[in-house]
N, C-alpha and C positions, 0 to 999 in steps of 0.2 A: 199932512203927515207923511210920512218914510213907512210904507207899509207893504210888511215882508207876506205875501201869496204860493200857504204852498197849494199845491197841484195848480197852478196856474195854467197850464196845457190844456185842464178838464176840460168836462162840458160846460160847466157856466163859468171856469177860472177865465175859458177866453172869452166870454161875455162880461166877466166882474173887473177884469185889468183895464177894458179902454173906458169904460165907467171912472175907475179912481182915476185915472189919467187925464179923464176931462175936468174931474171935481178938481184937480189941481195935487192929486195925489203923487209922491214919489214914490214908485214900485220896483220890488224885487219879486221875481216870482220862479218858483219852484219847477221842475219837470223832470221828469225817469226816463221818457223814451228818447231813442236817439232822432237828435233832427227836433225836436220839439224847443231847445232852445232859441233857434233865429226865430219859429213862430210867436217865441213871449218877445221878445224882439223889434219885432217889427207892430206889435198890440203895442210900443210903448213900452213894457218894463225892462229892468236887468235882468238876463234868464241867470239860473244859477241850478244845475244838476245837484239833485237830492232825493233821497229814497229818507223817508223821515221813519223806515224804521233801524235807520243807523243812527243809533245815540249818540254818539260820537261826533259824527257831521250834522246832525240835528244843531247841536250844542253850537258847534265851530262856526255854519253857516249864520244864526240867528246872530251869534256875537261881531263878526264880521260885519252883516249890513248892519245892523246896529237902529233897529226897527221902531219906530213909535206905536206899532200896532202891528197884530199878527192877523191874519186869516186864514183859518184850517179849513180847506177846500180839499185837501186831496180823500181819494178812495184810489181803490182798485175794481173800479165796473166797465170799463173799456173793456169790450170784447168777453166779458162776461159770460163762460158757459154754466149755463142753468142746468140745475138735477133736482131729483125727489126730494132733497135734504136743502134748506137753505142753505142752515150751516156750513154744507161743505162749498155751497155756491159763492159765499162771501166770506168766505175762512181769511182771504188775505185784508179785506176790507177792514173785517172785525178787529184784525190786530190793529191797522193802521189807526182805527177807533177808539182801539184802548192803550197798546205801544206805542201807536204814534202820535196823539194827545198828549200823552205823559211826555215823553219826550219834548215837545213845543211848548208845552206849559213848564217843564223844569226848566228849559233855553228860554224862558218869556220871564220867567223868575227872577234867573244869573244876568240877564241881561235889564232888567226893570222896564223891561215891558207891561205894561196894566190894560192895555184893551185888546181883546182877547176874543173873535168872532168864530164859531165855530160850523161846519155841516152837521147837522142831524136830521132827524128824519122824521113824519108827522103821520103817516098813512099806516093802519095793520097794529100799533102799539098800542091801542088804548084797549081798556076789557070790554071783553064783548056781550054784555050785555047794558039796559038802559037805551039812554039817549043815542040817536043814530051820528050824532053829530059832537065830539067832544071842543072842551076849552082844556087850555094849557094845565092849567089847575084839577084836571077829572085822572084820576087813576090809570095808571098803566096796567097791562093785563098781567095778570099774579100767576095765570100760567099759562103761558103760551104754549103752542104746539111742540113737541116734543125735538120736529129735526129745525124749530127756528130759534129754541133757548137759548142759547150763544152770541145768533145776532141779535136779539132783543135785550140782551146781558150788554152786549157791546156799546150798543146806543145808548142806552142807560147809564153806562159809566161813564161817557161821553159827555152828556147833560150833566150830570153828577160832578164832573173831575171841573168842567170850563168851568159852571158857575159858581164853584166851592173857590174857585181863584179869583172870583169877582167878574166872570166873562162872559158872554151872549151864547146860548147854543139857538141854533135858528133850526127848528123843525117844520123841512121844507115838505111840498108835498110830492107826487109823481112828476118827474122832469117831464117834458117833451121840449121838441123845439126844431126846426130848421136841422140839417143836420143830425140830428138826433135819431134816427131811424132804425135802430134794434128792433124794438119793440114794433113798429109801423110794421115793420115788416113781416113780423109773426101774424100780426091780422091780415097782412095783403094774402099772405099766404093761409091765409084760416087754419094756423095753428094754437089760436087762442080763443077758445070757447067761452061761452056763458054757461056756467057752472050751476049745478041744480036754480033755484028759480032767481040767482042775479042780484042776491040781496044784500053784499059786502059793499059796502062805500068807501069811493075812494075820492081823495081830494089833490086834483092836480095843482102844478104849476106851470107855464112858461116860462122857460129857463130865463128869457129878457127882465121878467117879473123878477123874479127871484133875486139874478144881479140885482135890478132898483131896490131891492129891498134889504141886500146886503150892505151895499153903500149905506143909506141910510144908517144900518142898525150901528155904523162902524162910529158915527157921529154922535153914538147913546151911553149911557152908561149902564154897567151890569149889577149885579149879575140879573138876569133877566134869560127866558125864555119865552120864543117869539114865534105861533104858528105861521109860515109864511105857503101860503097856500091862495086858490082861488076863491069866489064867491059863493060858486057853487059844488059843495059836497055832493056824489051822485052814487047810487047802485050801480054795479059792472051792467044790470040789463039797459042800461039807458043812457050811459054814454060808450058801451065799447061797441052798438050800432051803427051810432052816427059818426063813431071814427071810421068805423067800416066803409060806410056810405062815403065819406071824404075823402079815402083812400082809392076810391072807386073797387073796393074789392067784394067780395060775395058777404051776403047775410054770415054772421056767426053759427057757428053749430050752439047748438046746445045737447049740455050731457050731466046725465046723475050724478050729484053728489060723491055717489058709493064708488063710480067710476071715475070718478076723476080723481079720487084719494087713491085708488090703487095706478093709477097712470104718473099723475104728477107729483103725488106725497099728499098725507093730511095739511103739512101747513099752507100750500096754495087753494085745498079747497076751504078751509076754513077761512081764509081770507075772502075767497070770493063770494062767501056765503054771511059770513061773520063782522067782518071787520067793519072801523067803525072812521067815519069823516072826521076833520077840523075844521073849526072856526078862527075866521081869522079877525075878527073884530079887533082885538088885543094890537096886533101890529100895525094894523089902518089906524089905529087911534095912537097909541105911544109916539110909532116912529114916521106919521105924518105919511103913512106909503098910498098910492094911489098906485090901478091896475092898468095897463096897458089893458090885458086880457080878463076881464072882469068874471068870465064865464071861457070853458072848455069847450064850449060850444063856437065862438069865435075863434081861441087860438088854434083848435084843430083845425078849422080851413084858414090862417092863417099860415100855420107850419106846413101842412101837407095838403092844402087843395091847389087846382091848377092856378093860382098866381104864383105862388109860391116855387109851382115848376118854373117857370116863365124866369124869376128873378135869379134861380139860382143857375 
């Protein structure tokens, strides 16, 4: 197929481009920052500059490559400065979640595009109560914390707007991966605590994983939503240690509840206390996906243990 990638630049777009490329895919792929065109480029596709919350060049681009398939890959979390408030930490993201969806599904429409793969998101949205572990099918939380309403509105209309067009939203779990080191680095730096007693589960992914599992979902039919996450769902006290440990940096702190909603906002402590895992059975079974990274426990010294210095 001719499949148009936007944020192909991301973190897993330039993981998901040499994937289609090997499957025999032809690629267009999207990028905002300057310079990031010769790197889709040289992955293999046609780079083509696009801010997908211009309706206008949403429309123009999609109709020009003339796509068999789309992939909504971009966000705005590159460089991502985090505050007390989600919302205002992923304000530009949100839109591109709700504005720039609607835009590529009106461009995927004019254009008669019908496969339709989407980013969404798996970790923090389900209610928090019950089962520590959800399936696709268990309820979203009815009210999320107050400074994260927005983005949990946003991803919802997300899931909502792709698959009302017949299309795949893939709710991914926590990215890591090679490269990926935001986040790494707040641990190296023991700026990320274990939050009263560590009981919020979260369910990662390896970005390589995720790719395998995008190709795949792009070979399926919708509309369909797809946990794409790893095997094992975990509490922040028992794998943000052993990230620790494979980063080679100091034990985590640990800190109250009370305190850490007044440092970093209620909706991070609620999360670290609250939130609830995925199961991914659903996608290993449907779209035939098998893990590189089966467990977080692997991909962590994988991505960031000393081989991984060594290769890169």
């Amino acid at each position: 197929m001719r499949v148009f990638v936007a944020g192909a630049s991301g973190a897993i777009g330039r993981r998901l481009v040499p994937r289609l490329v090997a499957a025999g895919h032809e690629v267009v792929g999207t990028f905002v920052s300057h310079g990031h065109g010769e790197r889709i480029r040289a992955l293999g596709a046609e780079p083509v500059a696009l801010d997908v919350l211009d309706v206008p060049a949403v429309r123009r681009a999609v109709l020009e490559a003339r796509p068999d398939a789309i992939i909504h890959e971009a966000t705005a979390l590159a460089n991502m400065r985090w505050s007390r408030s989600l919302d205002r930490s992923f304000a530009r993201t949100n839109r591109i979640r709700t504005e720039g969806t609607d835009a590529l599904l009106a461009a995927a429409r004019e254009a008669g595009v019908r496969r339709f793969v989407a980013q969404s998101f798996a970790s923090y949205r389900y209610g928090r109560e019950g089962s520590w572990v959800k399936t696709e099918d268990d309820p979203l939380d009815s009210d999320p914390p107050a400074a994260a309403r927005q983005t949990n509105a946003a991803m919802a209309h997300l899931d909502e707007a792709v698959t009302a067009a017949g299309g795949i939203a893939l709710r991914y779990g926590g990215f890591y991966g090679p490269g990926d080191n935001g986040f790494a680095g707040m641990v190296r730096k023991r700026q990320y605590p274990i939050i009263g007693a560590g009981d919020g589960v979260t369910s990662w992914i390896h970005l390589d994983d995720a790719a395998a599992a995008t190709v795949l979902a792009l070979g399926h039919d919708g509309p369909a939503i797809y946990h794409v996450v790893d095997d094992e769902p975990a509490p922040m006290r028992e794998w943000l240690p052993v990230l620790a440990q494979v980063l080679g940096a100091k034990r985590p702190w640990r800190v109250p509840s009370w305190l850490a909603g007044l440092i970093a906002g209620g909706a991070m402590a609620a999360m670290a206390t609250q939130s609830r895992g995925a199961d991914n059975t659903k996608a290993k079974k449907e779209l035939g996906w098998t893990l590189r990274y089966p467990s977080w426990r692997q991909g962590f010294v994988a991505a960031y243990g000393p081989a991984s210095q060594v290769a890169s």
